[in-house]
N, C-alpha and C positions, 0 to 999 in steps of 0.2 A: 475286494474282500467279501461283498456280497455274496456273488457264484462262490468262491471260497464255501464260505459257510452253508450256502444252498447245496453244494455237492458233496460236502463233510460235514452234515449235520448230524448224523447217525453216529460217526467217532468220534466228533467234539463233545455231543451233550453226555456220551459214554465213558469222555476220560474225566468231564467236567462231575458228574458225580461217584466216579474212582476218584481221582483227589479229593473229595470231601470228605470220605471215608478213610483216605490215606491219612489227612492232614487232621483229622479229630482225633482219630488212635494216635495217630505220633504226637499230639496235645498232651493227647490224657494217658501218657504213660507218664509223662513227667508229674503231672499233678497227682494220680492215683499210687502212686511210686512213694508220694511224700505220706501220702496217708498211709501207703501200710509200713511206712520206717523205716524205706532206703535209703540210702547215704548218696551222697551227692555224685562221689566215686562211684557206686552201683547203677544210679541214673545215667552216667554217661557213658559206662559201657555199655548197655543196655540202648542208649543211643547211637554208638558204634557198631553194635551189630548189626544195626538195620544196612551200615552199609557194608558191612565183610558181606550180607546175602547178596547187596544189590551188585556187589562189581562181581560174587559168581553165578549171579544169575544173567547176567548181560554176557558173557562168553559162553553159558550151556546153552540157553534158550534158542538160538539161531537152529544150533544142533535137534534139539526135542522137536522144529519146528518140523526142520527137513524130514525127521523121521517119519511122525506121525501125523502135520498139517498145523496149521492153522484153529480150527475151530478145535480143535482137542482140547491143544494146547490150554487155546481157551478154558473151557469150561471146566479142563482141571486144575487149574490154577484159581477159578474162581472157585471153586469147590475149599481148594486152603488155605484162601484166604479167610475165606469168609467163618472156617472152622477155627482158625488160629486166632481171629480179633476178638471171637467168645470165649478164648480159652483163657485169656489175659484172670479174669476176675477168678477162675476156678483153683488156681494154686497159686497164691501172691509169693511167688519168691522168685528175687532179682535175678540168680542162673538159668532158671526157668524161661524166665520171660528173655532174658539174651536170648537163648536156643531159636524160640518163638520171633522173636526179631531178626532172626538170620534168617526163618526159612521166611516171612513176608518180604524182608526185601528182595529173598531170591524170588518169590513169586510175582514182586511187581514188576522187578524190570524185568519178565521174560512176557509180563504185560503188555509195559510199553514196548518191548521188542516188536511183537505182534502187531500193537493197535498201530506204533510208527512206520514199521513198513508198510502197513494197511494206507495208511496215510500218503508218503510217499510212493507210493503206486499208481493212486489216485490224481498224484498232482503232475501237471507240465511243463515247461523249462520256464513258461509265462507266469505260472500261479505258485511254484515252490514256497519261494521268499513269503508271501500273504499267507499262504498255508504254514507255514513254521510259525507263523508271528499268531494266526490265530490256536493254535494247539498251544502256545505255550502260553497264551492270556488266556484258555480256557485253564490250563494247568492253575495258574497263580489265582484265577479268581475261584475254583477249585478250595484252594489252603485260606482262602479267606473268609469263604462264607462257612467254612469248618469251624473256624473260632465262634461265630457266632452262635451255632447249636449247641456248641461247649458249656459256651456261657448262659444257657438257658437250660445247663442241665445239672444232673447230682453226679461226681467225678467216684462219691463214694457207693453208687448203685450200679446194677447191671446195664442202666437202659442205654447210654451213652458206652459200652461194647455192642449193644444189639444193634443198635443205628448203623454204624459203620460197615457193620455187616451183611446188614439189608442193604445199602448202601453202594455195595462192591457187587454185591450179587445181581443188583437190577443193573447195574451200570454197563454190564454184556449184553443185556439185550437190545436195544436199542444196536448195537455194533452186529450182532452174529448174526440178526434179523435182516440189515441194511443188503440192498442187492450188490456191494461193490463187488469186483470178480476177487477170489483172493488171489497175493500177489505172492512172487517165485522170492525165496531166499537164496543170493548169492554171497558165495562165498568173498570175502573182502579181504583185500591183499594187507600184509602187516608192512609195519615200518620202525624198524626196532626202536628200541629209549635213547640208544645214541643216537643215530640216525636223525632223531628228532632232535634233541641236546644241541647240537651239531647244525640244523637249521636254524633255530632261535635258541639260545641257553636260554634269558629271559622269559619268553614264553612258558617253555617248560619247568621252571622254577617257579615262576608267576602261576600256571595251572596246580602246581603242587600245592602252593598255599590256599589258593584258592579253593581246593576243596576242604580243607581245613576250616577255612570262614564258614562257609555255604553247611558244612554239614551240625558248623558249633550253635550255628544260627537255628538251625532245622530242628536239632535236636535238645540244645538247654537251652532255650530261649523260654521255654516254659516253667523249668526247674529253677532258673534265676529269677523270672516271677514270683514262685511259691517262696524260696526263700529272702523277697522283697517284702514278704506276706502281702501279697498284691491279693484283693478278691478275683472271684472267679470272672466274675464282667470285665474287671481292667485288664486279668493274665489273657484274656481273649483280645481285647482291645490293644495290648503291645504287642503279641505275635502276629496278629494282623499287620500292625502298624509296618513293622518290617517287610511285609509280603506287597504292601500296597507301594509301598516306596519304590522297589520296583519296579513294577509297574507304571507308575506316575516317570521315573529316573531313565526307563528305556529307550523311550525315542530323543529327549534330547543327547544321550549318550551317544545312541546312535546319529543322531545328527551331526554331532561336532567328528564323531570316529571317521566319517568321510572326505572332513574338512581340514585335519590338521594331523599331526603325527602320534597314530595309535599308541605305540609308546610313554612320549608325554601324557595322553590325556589317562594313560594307565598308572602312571606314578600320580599324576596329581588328584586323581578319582581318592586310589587308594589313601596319599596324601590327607585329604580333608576325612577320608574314613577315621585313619586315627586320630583325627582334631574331634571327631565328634564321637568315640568312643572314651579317649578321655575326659569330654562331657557329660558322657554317659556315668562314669566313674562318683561322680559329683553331683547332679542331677536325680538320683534316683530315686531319691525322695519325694519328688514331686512328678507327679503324675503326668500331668500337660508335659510338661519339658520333657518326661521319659517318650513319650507317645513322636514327639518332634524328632527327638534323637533317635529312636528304633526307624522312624520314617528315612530318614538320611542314613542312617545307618544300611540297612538294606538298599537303599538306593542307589548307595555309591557303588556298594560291593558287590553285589549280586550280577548287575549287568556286567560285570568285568568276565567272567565266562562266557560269554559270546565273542565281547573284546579282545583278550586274548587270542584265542579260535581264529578272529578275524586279523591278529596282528602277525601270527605266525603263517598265515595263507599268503600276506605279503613277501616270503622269502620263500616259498614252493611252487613249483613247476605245477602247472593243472592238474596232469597225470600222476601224484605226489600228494595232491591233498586228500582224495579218500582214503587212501594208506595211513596217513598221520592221525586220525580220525582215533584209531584203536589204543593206539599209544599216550594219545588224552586221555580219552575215558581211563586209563588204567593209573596213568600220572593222578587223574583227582581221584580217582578212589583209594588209591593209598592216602590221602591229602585227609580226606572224608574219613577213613576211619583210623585215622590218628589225632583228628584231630578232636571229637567229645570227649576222652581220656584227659587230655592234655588240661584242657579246660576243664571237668571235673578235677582233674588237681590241683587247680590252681584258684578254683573255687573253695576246695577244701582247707586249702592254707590262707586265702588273702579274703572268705567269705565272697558273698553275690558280687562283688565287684571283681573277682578275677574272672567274670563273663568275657567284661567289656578290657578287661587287661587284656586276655589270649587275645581278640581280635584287634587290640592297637598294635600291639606287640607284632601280626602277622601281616595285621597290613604294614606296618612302618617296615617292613622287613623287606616287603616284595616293592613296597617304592624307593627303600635306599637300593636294593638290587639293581634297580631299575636304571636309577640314576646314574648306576657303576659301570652301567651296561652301555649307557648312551654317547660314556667317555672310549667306550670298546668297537665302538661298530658304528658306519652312518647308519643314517635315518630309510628307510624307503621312501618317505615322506619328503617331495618335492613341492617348494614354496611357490608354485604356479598356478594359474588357474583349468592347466589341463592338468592337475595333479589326478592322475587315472586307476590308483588301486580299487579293487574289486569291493565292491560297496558292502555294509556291515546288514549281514541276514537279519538277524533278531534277539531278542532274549532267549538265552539257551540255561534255564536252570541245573543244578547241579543234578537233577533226578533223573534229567535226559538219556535216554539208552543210547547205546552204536548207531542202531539204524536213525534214531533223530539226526545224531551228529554229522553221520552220512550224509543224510536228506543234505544238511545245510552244507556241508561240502558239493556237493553234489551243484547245490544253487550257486557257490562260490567256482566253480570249474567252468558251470555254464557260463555264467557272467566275462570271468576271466578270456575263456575262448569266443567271446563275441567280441570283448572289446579286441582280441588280437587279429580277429577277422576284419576290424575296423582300422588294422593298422598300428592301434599301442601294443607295447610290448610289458610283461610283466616284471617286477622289480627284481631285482637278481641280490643274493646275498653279498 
């Protein structure tokens, strides 16, 4: 992990303060949202559109790249970014700011497009896996120490837009400066939604809701603060809470994901998610126990996008998994931007506590799925101690572009074709 970091220090510390500029703006539209007197409905579309840009900007951007490079790409994209997170304050009105949320998301992910192949270019069949693992804890500690600036600042002044946008903008240098060589964008074969369906239903049902969780989390986790009337130190200190969980939730996820049947450990992940959202439901009153429950809360759910990813590799042919790759990303983004809506509705009708409904609701949904599924199809999951599936890359958050997903396909093919050089073979649907 070291060399990792020694030979990707220039794109780590560049995405590491891009996420803090991401995850402060997408704070404080929720909270700045309440002050100029948009509706709960307003706020979540508005949290929706960040992801209508981000899934089209993760299908243009490969294209802008090829045309005109790399470093362009770059710098125009940080160019509007960095003009769009100051424009938020200049016309407070919730259409506006949709629009404005479409075109940031489209400009991050044609970001991460960029920085992840950069990345993946950089890495070798040896360091992949370390390299995903440390881009995406620069990602998550990114959105965490974002809450913190929040909460040391005024949601109803300019300075907390201007931050972000210094923020984004210095966040290129460090990368465009770095001597890596820049890396070739190839075109990536599709794999349609049946096709995928068809490999694991589960899976692809299970990524559907999952970007549903991942974007309700992302985007009202701060609007349910506000109307908890939580201060601005706590509403930072719960969206943290959820991003650290995470974080803290990943490795033994990943641990148990290579010891027992991904499936299982995907229904009873999710499982304990809706035991501890309808905690949530009850709890919110109290401060501590909210902090507990956002922690587990994210913990459970969040690493289940990599898990997934990693459950469905179990019934593809090597030559198979960078194909399927595309057809996720587009599974959660539908997921993603149906699901703030949903959850502003049901906030609107059932008050702050229809947060933590949508998310029991969706989780309980993708582990009864689960369970139905289990009575449907064996397991890949062999009760042996040579049990041989292709081991679980890392945390892969919802915000991850193609080319991340790729990278860790990419790690799961390599893995896959060693162990079969070693004589195992891979699990067959």
């Amino acid at each position: 992990m070291v060399l990792v970091i020694r030979s990707a220090w220039a794109l780590l510390f560049g995405m590491f303060l891009l996420q803090i500029g991401n995850g402060l703006q997408g704070s404080l539209m929720g909270v700045r949202g309440a002050i100029e007197g948009f509706t709960t409905f307003q706020l979540s579309l508005i949290g929706s559109a960040y992801f209508i840009g981000f899934l089209g900007g993760s299908s243009m951007a490969p294209k802008f790249i090829a045309r005109v490079g790399h470093v362009r790409v770059f710098a125009a994209l940080a160019s509007f970014i960095s003009a769009i997170v100051i424009s938020y304050p200049i016309v407070a009105d919730p259409y506006i700011w949709m629009i404005l949320r479409v075109g940031i998301g489209f400009c991050l992910s044609g970001v991460y497009v960029t920085a992840e192949s950069w990345l993946n270019n950089s890495a070798t069949n040896e360091t992949r896996g370390q390299s995903l693992s440390a881009y995406m804890l620069m990602q998550m500690f990114g959105l965490v120490a974002a809450q913190g600036i929040l909460a040391a600042g005024d949601p109803s002044d300019w300075l907390l837009f201007i931050i972000p946008s210094i923020l984004v903008s210095l966040s290129f240098a460090p990368i465009l400066l770095s001597a890596t060589p820049t890396p070739a964008i190839e075109e990536t074969r599709s794999m349609s939604l049946r096709q995928l369906y068809d490999a694991s239903p589960f899976a692809s049902i299970a990524m559907l809701l999952m970007g549903g969780v991942f974007a309700g989390q992302f985007a009202m986790a701060p609007v349910y603060a506000t109307l908890i009337e939580l201060n601005l130190q706590q509403l930072s200190g719960f969206v943290s809470a959820i991003f650290i969980g995470a974080i803290i939730f990943q490795y033994p996820i990943g641990w148990m994901s290579d010891r027992m049947d991904r499936r299982a450990l995907i229904v009873g992940a999710a499982g304990l998610g809706v035991l501890t959202s309808i905690a949530g439901m009850f709890y919110g009153d109290n401060y501590l126990a909210l902090l507990v429950v956002a922690t587990l809360s994210g913990g459970l759910s969040q690493p289940l996008y990599a898990l997934i990813i990693a459950y469905i590799n179990d019934y593809l042919e090597p030559e198979d998994m960078p194909a399927a790759s595309g057809g996720m990303i587009f599974v959660n983004g539908i997921g993603a931007i149906s699901g703030p809506p949903i959850m502003g509705l049901l906030m609107s009708y059932f008050g702050a506590g229809g947060f933590w409904l949508f998310l029991a609701v969706v989780l309980a949904s993708m582990s009864i799925y689960g369970v139905f599924r289990m009575t449907q199809r064996a397991s890949a999951y062999v009760e042996e101690d040579d049990y041989d599936a292709v081991p679980y890359a890392s945390i892969m958050p919802g915000t991850a572009s193609p080319v991340a997903l790729e990278a860790a396909q990419e790690y799961y093919v390599e893995a896959a074709e060693e162990m079969a050089s070693d004589g195992d073979e891979e699990p067959q649907p």
